[in-house]
C-alpha positions, -999 to +999 in steps of 0.1 A: +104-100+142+088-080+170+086-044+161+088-047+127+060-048+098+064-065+064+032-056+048+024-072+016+005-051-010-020-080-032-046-078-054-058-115-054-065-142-034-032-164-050-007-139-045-024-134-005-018-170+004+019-166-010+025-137+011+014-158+044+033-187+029+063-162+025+060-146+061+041-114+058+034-096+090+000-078+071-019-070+037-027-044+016-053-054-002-064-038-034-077-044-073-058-038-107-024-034-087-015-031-123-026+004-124-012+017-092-043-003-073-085+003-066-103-004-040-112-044-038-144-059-038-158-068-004-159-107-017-124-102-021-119-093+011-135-116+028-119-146+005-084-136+017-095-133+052-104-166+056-078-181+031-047-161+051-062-151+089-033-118+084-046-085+091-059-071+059-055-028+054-079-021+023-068+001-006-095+031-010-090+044-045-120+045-067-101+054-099-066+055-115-047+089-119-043+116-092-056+125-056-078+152-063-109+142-056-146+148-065-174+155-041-185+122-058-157+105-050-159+112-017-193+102-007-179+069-024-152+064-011-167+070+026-194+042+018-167+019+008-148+024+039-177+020+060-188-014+043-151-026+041-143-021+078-178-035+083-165-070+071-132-071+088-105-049+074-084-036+100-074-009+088-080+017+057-054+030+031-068+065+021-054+100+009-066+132-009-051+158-022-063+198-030-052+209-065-026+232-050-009+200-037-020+201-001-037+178+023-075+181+017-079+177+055-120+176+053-119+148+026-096+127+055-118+138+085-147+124+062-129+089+055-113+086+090-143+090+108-159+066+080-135+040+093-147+040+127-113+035+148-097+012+122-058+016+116-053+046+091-026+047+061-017+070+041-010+062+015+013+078-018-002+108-022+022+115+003+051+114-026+033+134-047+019+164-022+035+198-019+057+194+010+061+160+027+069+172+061+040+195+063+019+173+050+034+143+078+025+171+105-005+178+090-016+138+090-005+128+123-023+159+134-056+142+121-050+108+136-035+094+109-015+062+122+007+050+093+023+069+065+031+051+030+062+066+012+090+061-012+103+100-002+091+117-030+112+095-052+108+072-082+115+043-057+125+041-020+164+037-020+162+074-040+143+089-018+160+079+013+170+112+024+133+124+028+127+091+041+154+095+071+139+128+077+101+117+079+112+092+104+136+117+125+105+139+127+074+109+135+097+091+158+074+079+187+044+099+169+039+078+135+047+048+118+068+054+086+061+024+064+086+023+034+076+014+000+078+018-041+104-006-055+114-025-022+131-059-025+147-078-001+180-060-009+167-027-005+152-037+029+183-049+042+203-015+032+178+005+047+184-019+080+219-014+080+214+027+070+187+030+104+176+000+129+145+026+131+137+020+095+113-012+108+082-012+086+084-022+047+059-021+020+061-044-015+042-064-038+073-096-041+058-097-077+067-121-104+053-122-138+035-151-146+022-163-185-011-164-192-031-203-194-047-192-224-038-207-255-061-193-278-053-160-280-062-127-300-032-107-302-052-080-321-076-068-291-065-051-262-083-048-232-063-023-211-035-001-205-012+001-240+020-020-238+007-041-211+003-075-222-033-094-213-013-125-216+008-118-182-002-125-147+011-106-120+015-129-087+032-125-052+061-147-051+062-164-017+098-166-024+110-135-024+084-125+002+105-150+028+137-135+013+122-098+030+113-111+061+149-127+063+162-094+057+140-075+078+158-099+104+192-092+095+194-126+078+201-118+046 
C-alpha cells in the first residue's frame, strides 16, 4: 500500500524469502535475532539480496546487552557500516547511548557519516534512553531518517501513548516505524487508533523443531533455557496476514 512500510526484521536467508513470499515492503537484516540481533555477515547480505531483490536495512550491533559503547566498538562498527553499505544495504540500523542515558551524538555522527547517504534507523535504544522526545529531537537533528520504537514499553500496544506522541511531534520531519511484539492484530489497532501510524516493524516468527535426531540434551551451546533444538523462522503466513492489515483488510 503506497505510504506505508512493513519491514520485516530476519536473520537468515529462509525466513527472507518468506517475508517476500508474505508481502514485505523491506528487511532488517541481522544475526542471532535470538538475542535481540548482531550485525550479519556480508555473505549474508548479499545471499538475501539476490534471493529476495527487497531493500535490505542492516542491523549494526556488534554485541548483545546495552548501547553503551566502547571506543572499540565504535571503530568497528563504523568499518562494518562502511563495508555493508559497500555491498548494497540501503540503509543502516544504528544507535548509541552515553551511560547517563543520552544520545552519544559523536558515536552517530561517526556511523552516519560511515554510511555514506544510506537510509538511517534508529533503532531501540530509543526505548531504553532517558527521554524519548529529546532523544527523537536530538536524532532527527542529526539526520536521522527512521526511528525504531515500541514507546518505551515491553511491546508496542503498551507503549502506544509515547508512540502517538513521537509521531504528533516527527510528523512531516521523521518516519516513526513501530515495533516489539507487532502482529497482524496489533497493526490493525494501531490503524484504526491513527491512519498516521503507517510504518510497522516484526519478525512474523514461528518456531520451528530442529532436523537433528541425534541429539545431546546434556550440552548447551547458548543462552540458558533456550532450546538448540528450535528454529526460529519468518512465517510467510502471518507476514501476508500484516500486510492485509496494514491495508485495512483484516
Amino acid at each position: 500500500m503506497e505510504g506505508t512500510i512493513l519491514e520485516i526484521c530476519v536473520d537468515s536467508v529462509e525466513s527472507a524469502v518468506n517475508a517476500a513470499r508474505g508481502g514485505a515492503d523491506r528487511l532488517e537484516l541481522c544475526s542471532g535475532l535470538v538475542v535481540g540481533g548482531l550485525t550479519p555477515t556480508a555473505a549474508l547480505l548479499e545471499a538475501v539480496r539476490g534471493e529476495t531483490g527487497l531493500p535490505v536495512n542492516v542491523l549494526i550491533r556488534p554485541r548483545f546487552g546495552d548501547f553503551c559503547c566502547t571506543p572499540a566498538e565504535r571503530a568497528l562498527m563504523c568499518r562494518e557500516i562502511e563495508d555493508l553499505v559497500g555491498r548494497g544495504a540501503a540503509g543502516v540500523v544504528i544507535g548509541a547511548l552515553r551511560p547517563d542515558g543520552t544520545l552519544d551524538r559523536g558515536a552517530m555522527v561517526d556511523m552516519i557519516s560511515a554510511a555514506a547517504g544510506a537510509n538511517i534507523t534508529l533503532h531501540r535504544a530509543m526505548d531504553v534512553c532517558r527521554d524519548p522526545l529529546e532523544t527523537l529531537e536530538e536524532a532527527l537533528d542529526l539526520g536521522v531518517d527512521t526511528i525504531l520504537t515500541s514507546g518505551q514499553a515491553a511491546d508496542a500496544w503498551a507503549g502506544r501513548e509515547t508512540i502517538c506522541r513521537l509521531l504528533d511531534r516527527s510528523a512531516g520531519r521523521g518516519d516513526i516505524l513501530i515495533g516489539g511484539g507487532v502482529s497482524p492484530q496489533v497493526i490493525g489497532d494501531f490503524r484504526r487508533l491513527r491512519r498516521d501510524a503507517r510504518s510497522f516493524h516484526l519478525s512474523a516468527k514461528e518456531t520451528l523443531p530442529s532436523p537433528m535426531v541425534h541429539r545431546n540434551g546434556q550440552v548447551h551451546m547458548g543462552l540458558p533455557g533456550i532450546s538448540e533444538f528450535q528454529l526460529w523462522r519468518t512465517s510467510a503466513d502471518t507476514v501476508r496476514a500484516a500486510a492485509r492489515a496494514l491495508r485495512g483488510e483484516g
